[in-house]
C-alpha positions in Angstrom: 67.0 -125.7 17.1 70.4 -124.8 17.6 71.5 -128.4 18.3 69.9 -129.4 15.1 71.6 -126.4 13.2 75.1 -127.2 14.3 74.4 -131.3 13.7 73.4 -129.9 10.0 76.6 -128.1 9.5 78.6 -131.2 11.2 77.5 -133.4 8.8 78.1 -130.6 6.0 81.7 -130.6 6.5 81.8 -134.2 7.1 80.2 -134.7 3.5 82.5 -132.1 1.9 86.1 -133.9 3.8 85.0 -136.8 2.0 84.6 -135.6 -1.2 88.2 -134.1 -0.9 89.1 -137.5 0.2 88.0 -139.3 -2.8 89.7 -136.1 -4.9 92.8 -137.6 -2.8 92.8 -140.7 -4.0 92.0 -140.0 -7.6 94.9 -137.7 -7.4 97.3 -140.5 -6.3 95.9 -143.1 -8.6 96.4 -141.0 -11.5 99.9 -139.8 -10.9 100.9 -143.3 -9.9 100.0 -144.3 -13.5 101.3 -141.7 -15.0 104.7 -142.6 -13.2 104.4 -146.2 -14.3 103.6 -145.1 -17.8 106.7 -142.7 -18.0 108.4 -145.5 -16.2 107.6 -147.8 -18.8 108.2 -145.8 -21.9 111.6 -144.8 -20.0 112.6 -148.6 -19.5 111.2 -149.1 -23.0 113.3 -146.5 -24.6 116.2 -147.6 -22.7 115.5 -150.9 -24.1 115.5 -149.9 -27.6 118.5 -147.5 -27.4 120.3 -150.6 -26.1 119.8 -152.2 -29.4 120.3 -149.6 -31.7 124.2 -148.3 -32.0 125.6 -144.7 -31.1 123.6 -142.3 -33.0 124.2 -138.5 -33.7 123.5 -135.5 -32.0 125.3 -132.6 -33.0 127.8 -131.6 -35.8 130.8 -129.2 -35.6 132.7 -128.0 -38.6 133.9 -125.0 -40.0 134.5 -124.6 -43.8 135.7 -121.3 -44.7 138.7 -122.1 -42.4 139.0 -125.9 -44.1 139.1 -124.6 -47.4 141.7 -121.4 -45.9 144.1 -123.2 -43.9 145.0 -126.8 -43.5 143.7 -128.5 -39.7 140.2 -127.3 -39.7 138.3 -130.5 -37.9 135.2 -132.2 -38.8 133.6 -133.3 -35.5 130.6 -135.6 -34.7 129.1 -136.0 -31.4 127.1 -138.8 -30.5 124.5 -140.1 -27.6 127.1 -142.6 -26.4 130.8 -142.6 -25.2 132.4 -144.3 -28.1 134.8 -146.9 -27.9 138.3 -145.6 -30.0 137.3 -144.9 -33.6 140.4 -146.4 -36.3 141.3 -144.4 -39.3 140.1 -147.5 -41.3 136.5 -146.9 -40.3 136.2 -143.4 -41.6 136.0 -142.6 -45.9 135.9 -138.7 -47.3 134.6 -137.8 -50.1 136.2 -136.5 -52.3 138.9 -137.9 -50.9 141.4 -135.8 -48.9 144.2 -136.8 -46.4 142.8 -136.7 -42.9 143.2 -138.2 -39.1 140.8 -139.3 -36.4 140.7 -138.7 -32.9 138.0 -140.1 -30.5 137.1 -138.4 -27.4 133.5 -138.9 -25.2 131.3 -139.3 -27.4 132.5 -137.2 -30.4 134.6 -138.1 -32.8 136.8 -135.7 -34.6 138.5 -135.8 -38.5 141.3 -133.3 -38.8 141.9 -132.5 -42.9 145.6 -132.1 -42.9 145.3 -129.9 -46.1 143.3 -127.4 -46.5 139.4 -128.7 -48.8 138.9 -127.5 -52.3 136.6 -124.6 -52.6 132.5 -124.9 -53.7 133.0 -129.1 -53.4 130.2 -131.2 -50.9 132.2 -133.2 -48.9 130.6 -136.7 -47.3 131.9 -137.9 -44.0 131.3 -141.6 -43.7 132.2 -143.3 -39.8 131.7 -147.0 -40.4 130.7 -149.3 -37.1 130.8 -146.7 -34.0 130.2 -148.5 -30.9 129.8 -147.7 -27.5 131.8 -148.2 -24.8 131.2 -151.8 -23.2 130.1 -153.5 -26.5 126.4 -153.6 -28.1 125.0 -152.8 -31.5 127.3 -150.7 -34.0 125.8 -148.3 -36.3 127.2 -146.0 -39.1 127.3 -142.4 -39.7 126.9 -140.1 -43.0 127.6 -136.4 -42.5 128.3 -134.1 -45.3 129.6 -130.6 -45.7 129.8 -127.9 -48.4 132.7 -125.7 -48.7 132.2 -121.9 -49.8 133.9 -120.8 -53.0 137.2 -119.8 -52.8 138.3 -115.6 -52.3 141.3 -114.3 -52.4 143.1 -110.6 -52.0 144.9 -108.6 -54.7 146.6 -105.3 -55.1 146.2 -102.5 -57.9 148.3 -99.7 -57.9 147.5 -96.7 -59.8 149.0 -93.8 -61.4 146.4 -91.3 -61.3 144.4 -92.7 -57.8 144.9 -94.6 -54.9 146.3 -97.8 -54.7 143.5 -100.3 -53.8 143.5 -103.7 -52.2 140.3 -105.6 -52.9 138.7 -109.2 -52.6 137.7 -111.5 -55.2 135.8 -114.1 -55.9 137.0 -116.9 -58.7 134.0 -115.3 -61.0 135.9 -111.6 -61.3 133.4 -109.8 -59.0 136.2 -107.5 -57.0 134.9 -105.4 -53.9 137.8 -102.6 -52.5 138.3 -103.2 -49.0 141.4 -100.7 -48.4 142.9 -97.5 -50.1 146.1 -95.8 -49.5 148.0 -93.2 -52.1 151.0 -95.4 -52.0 150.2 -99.4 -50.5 153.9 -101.1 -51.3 152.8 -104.6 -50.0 149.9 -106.7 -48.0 149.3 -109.4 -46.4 146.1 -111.4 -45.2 145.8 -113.7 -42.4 142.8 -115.7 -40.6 141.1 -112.5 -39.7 143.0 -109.2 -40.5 144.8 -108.0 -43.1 148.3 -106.2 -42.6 149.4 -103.7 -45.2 152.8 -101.5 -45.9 152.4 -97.9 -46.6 154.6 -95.1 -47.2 153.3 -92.0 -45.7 155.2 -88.8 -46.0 158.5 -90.6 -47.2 158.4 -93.1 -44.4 157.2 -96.3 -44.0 153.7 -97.4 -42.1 152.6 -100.8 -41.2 148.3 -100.6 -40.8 146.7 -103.6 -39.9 142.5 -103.8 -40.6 140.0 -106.2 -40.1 139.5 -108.5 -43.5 136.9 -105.6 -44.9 139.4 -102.6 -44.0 137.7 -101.7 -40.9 138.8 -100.7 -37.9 142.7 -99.9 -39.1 145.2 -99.4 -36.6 149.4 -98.2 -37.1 151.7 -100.8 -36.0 154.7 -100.3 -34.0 157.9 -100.3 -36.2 161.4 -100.9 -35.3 162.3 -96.9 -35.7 162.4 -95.1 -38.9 163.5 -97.5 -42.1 162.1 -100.0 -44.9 160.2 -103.0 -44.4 160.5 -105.8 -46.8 159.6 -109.1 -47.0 156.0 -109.3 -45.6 154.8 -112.6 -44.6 152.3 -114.1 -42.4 152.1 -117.3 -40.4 149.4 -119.5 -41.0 149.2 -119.8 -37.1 149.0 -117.3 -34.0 147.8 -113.9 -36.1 151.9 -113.5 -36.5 153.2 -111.6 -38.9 157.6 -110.6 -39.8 159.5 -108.8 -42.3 163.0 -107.8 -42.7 163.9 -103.8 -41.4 166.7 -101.4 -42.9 167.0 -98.6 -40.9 167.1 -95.3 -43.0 170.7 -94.4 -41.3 172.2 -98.1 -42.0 174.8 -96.4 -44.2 175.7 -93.0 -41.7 174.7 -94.3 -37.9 175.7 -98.0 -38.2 171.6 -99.2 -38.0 170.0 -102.5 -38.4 170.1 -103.6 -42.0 167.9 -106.7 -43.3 167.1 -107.4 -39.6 163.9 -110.5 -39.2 161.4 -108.9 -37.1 157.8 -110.8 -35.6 155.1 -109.1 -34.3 151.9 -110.4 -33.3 148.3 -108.7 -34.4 146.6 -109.5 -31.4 148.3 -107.1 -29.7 148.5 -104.1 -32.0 150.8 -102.2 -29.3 153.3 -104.2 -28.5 156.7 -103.7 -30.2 158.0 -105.6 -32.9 160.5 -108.5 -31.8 163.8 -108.9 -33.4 164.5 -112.5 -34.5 168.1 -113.6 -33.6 170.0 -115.6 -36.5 172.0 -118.1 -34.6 175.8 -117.0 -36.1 177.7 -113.9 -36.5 175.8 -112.8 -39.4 172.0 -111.3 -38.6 171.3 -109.5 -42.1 168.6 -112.2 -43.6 169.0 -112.5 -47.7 165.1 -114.3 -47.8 162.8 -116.4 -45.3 159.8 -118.1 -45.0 157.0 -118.9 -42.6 156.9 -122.5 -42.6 153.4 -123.8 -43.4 150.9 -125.0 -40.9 153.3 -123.7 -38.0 155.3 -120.5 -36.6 158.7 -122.0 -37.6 160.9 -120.0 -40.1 163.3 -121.0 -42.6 165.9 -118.2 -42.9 168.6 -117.4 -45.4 171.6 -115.7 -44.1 173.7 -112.7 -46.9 176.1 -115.5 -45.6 174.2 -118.3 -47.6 173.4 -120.6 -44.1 170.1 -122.0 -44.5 168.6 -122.8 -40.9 165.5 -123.6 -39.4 164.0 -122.5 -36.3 161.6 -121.5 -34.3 159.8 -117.9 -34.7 161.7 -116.9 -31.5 164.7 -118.1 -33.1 165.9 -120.7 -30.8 166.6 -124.5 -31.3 168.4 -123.4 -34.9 169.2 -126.5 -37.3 171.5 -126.1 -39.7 170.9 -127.0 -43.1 174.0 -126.4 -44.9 174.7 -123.5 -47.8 172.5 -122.3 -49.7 171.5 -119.3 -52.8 167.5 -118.8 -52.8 164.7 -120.4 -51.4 162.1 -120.9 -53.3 159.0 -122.1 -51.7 157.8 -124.6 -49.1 154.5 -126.8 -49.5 151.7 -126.4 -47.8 150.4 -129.8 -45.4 154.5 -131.6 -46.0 157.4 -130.1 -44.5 158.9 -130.2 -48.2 160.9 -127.0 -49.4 161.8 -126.1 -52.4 166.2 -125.0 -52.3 168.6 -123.8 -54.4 172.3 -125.1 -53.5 174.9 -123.8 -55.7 175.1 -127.3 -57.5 171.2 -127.5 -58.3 167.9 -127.6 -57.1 167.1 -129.7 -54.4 164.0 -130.5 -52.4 164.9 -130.6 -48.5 162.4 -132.6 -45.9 161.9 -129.7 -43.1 161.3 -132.5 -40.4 164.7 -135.0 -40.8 166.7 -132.5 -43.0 166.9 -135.1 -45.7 166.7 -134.0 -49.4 167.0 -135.3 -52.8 167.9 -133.7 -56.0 164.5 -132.0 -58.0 162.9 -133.5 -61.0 163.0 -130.3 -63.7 160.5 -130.1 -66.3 163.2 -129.5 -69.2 166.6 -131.1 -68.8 167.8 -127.7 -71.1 166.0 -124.7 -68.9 166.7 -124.3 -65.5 163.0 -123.0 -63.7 162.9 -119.2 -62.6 160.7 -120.5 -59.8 160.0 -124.2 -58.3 156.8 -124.6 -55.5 156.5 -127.5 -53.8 152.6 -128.9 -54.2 150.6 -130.4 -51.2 150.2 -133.9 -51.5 153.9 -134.2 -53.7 154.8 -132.9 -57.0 156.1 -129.5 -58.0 154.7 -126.3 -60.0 157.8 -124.8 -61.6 158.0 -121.9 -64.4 160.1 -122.2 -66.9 161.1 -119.8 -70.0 163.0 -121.3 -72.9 165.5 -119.2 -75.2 166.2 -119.4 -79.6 170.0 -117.9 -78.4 169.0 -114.7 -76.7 165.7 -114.7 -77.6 162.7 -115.8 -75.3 160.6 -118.2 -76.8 158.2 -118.1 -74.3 157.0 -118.9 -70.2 155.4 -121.9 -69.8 154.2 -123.0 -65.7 153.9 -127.0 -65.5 153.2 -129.3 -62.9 155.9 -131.8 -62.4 154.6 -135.1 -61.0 156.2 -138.8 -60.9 153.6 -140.0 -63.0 155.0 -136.9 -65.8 154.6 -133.7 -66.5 152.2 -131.6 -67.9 151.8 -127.4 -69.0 149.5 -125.4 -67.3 149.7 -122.0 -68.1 152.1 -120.8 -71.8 152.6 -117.2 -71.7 154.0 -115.7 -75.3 158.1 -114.6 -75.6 156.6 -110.5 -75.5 155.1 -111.6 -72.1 157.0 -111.7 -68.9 156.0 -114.0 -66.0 157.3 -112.5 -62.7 155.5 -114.6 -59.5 153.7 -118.0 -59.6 151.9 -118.8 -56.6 149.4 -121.7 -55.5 146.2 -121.6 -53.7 145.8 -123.5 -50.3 144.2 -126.5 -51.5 146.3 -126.4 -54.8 143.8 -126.9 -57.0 144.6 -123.3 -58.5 147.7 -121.5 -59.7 147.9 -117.8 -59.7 150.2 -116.6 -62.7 151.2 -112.8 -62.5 151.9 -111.6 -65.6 153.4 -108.4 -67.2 151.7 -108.4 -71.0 154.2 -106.7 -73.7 157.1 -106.4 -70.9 159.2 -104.2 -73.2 157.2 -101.4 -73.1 155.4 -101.9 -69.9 157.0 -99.0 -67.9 157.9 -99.5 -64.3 156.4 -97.7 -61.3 158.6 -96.1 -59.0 158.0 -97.7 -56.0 160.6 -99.6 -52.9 159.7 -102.8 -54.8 159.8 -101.6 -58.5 156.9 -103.5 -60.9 155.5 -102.8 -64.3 152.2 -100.7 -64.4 150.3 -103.0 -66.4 150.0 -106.4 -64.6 147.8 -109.3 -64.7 147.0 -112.4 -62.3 145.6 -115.6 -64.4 143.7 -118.3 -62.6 144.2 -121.6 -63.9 143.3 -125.4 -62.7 146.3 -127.6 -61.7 144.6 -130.6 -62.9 144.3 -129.7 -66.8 145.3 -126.0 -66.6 141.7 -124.7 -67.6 141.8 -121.3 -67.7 139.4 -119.7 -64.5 139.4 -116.1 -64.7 142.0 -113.2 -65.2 141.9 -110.4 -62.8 144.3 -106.9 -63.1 146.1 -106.6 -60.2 149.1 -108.7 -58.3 149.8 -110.0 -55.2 147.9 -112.2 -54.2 147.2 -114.0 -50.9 147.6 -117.0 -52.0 151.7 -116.1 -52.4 153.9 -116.6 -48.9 155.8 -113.3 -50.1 155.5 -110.4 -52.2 156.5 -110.5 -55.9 160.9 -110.0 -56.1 
C-alpha cells in the first residue's frame, strides 16, 4: 500500500512539472511575439520617421523679457540634429529684425529689438533637415506678447511720494512710498530708488512690487544724481557730490557702478581716462554695460563700465540720447547736432524737423529715424511744443502741446512703438517743488503711438522707465 501511495504521488508531481512546463513554453511564445511585435512597430516607426522631416518637441521663449529688453530668444527644439539653419529660411510675423543660430537639434531666433507689446507673433522655419540629408519639413510656432507696463513717480505735497506701475489702460497699483523719493529706476527684476532721509541721501533697492527693500552702500555722505540702469548685469551708476566738496576738497560729479546682486558691496568709482574726473552727463549704452561719458571738460568718450579701453570721440556740449538695438547716439557738438555710430565712431550731421528751431531734445529710434521736440517762437513768445518723428521718407507730428504748456522730457518705449511726453500744463503758474532736482507740482505723462501719434492714455506722474535718465 505504501508503494502504491508513493507511485500515486510520483506521478502527481510528474503531472503537475508538466503543466508548469507547458506554462513555460506559453510564457516564451508569448513574450517572443510580443518582442517581434514591438520590434516591428519599432522598425516601422523608424521607418516612417525616416521619411518624414525634423519635427518639434519643445518650445522655449520668454515674452515679458522680449517685449522689455532687446535679445530675448525664440528657440525650437526638434527630434533630430539639424543641419545649419540660414537666416533666409526663417519669416516673423509681424516682422522684426532677428538672427538664427542652430545648435543640436534646436534652433534659436534672437529679436535684436525688443517685440511690441499685446501683438501674436508667428515663427515660420522653412525646410529643417536633419543631419546626413532626408525629408525636410517646416515649422509654425507663434507667440503672444503681454501688454506693455511701465513705472512712474508722483510726488505729493500733502503725502508720500509714490512710485507705482501701470498698464497702457490707466490702471496704476503703488508699489513703493517714501516722504521724499527724488528719483527711480527699474531694471529686469528690481527697482532702485533715491531717497532723502533726514537731510541725507538713501539709495533702496526693492524687488519690482517694493518688497523686500534693502539700503545700498553709498560713497560717504553727499548727492546722487544721474540715476541710470544698464539694460545688462542688474548694474546700476550715478554721479556723487560729497556734502564737504566745497570745505574738505570731496569728490564732486564722481561716475559711480554698483551692482544689485550684491546689495553689500561698495559702490565702484568709474575712472575718466584724463585729468578731469567730474562727469557733466552719461549714458548706459543700450543692450550692453558700456558708458558714454561727458567730461565739465566737454570730452566725449566711450568705454567700458569699468572704464578701461576709453575711445575718444572728440568735444562735445550735451548728449542727448542713444537708440536702443543700433549703436546710434544722438550729440550735440558746438557746430550742430550730429548723430555719432558708437561702433566705428563715424557720424553725420542730424536731419532737424524745422530748418528755423533748433530741438530741445533729439532720441535716436530703433530701427533709424529720430523723435525730436521742438518749440517754435512769434519773437519771444512760444507758439507751441510739438514732438515729431523724423524719418528719411519725412516727417510727421506726434504729439502738439499748446504755447501755456511746457514739455520738459520725451522718452521712447523699448520697442518704440510709444512715446512718453511729460508735460507741465499752464507752466506759468505751475509752482515748483523744492526738491535736489526741482519740477513743477502739477505734471503729466501722455502716451502716444509713433506710427500716427494716436493718443493712448495720459497718466499724472513723471519719470518713467521708459527714460535712460531722470527728467534735467
Amino acid at each position: 500500500m505504501s508503494t502504491d501511495a508513493t507511485g500515486g504521488r510520483q506521478r502527481t508531481r510528474t503531472r503537475g512539472g508538466l503543466r508548469r512546463d507547458r506554462r513555460r513554453r506559453s510564457f516564451a511564445v508569448a513574450f517572443a511575439v510580443v518582442v517581434g511585435l514591438l520590434v516591428v512597430v519599432g522598425l516601422a516607426g523608424a521607418g516612417i520617421a525616416a521619411l518624414q522631416g525634423p519635427r518639434v518637441t519643445d518650445v522655449q521663449s520668454d515674452p515679458a523679457a522680449a517685449v522689455a529688453a532687446s535679445g530675448s530668444r525664440f528657440i525650437v527644439t526638434t527630434s533630430r540634429s539639424l543641419q545649419e539653419v540660414d537666416p533666409a529660411q526663417v519669416t516673423v510675423t509681424p516682422e522684426t529684425p532677428f538672427t538664427v543660430d542652430t545648435s543640436g537639434r534646436s534652433v534659436g531666433v534672437r529679436f535684436t529689438l525688443p517685440l511690441y507689446d499685446d501683438t501674436e507673433y508667428t515663427v515660420r522655419i522653412e525646410g529643417l533637415q536633419a543631419v546626413g540629408g532626408g525629408p525636410t519639413s517646416d515649422v509654425v510656432e507663434t507667440m503672444r506678447t503681454p501688454p506693455l507696463e511701465m513705472f512712474l513717480l508722483r510726488r505729493s505735497a500733502e503725502g508720500d511720494d509714490t512710485v507705482f506701475r501701470t498698464d497702457l489702460a490707466g490702471e496704476g497699483v503703488p508699489v513703493f512710498e517714501h516722504p521724499h523719493i527724488e528719483d527711480f529706476r527699474a531694471t529686469s527684476s528690481r527697482l532702485v530708488i533715491s531717497v532723502r532721509e533726514d537731510d541725507r541721501t538713501a539709495l533702496i533697492v526693492t524687488d519690482r512690487d517694493g518688497g523686500n527693500p534693502t539700503e545700498l552702500a553709498l560713497p560717504g555722505e553727499g548727492r546722487v544724481a544721474n540715476l541710470q540702469s544698464a539694460d545688462r548685469g542688474e548694474l546700476i551708476g550715478y554721479t556723487y557730490t560729497a556734502d564737504d566738496v566745497g570745505l574738505g576738497g570731496g569728490v564732486e560729479s564722481v561716475l559711480y557702478t554698483a551692482s544689485l546682486k550684491d546689495p553689500d558691496a561698495e559702490p565702484v568709482a568709474v575712472p575718466i581716462a584724463g585729468d578731469e574726473q567730474r562727469v557733466a552727463d552719461w549714458r548706459f549704452v543700450p543692450d550692453s554695460e558700456a558708458l558714454l561719458v561727458l567730461t565739465f571738460d566737454g570730452r566725449l568718450l566711450l568705454s567700458a563700465s569699468s572704464g578701461a579701453d576709453a575711445v575718444d570721440l572728440g568735444t562735445a556740449t550735451a548728449i542727448d540720447g542713444i537708440a536702443r538695438g543700433t549703436p546710434v547716439a544722438a550729440v550735440e557738438r558746438v557746430d550742430g547736432l550730429v548723430l555719432v555710430d558708437l561702433g566705428d565712431g563715424t557720424e553725420e550731421p542730424l536731419p532737424l524737423a524745422a530748418e528755423q528751431a533748433r530741438p530741445l531734445l533729439v532720441l535716436p529710434l530703433p530701427g533709424g529715424g529720430t523723435l525730436q521736440t521742438v518749440t517754435r517762437f512769434d519773437g519771444l513768445n512760444p507758439l507751441g511744443t510739438s514732438v515729431e518723428v523724423v524719418e528719411p521718407s519725412g516727417t510727421r507730428v506726434v504729439f502738439e502741446a499748446p504755447g501755456t504748456d511746457a514739455v520738459l522730457q520725451t522718452c521712447v518705449s523699448p520697442s518704440g512703438r510709444y512715446a512718453a511726453v511729460l508735460v507741465a500744463p499752464d507752466a506759468v503758474s505751475n509752482a515748483y517743488d523744492l526738491y535736489d532736482v526741482p519740477l513743477p507740482e502739477g505734471l503729466e505723462t501722455h502716451i502716444v503711438t509713433l506710427a500716427d501719434g494716436e493718443p493712448v492714455v495720459a497718466l499724472t506722474g513723471f519719470d518713467s522707465s521708459w527714460c535712460q535718465v531722470p527728467p534735467q
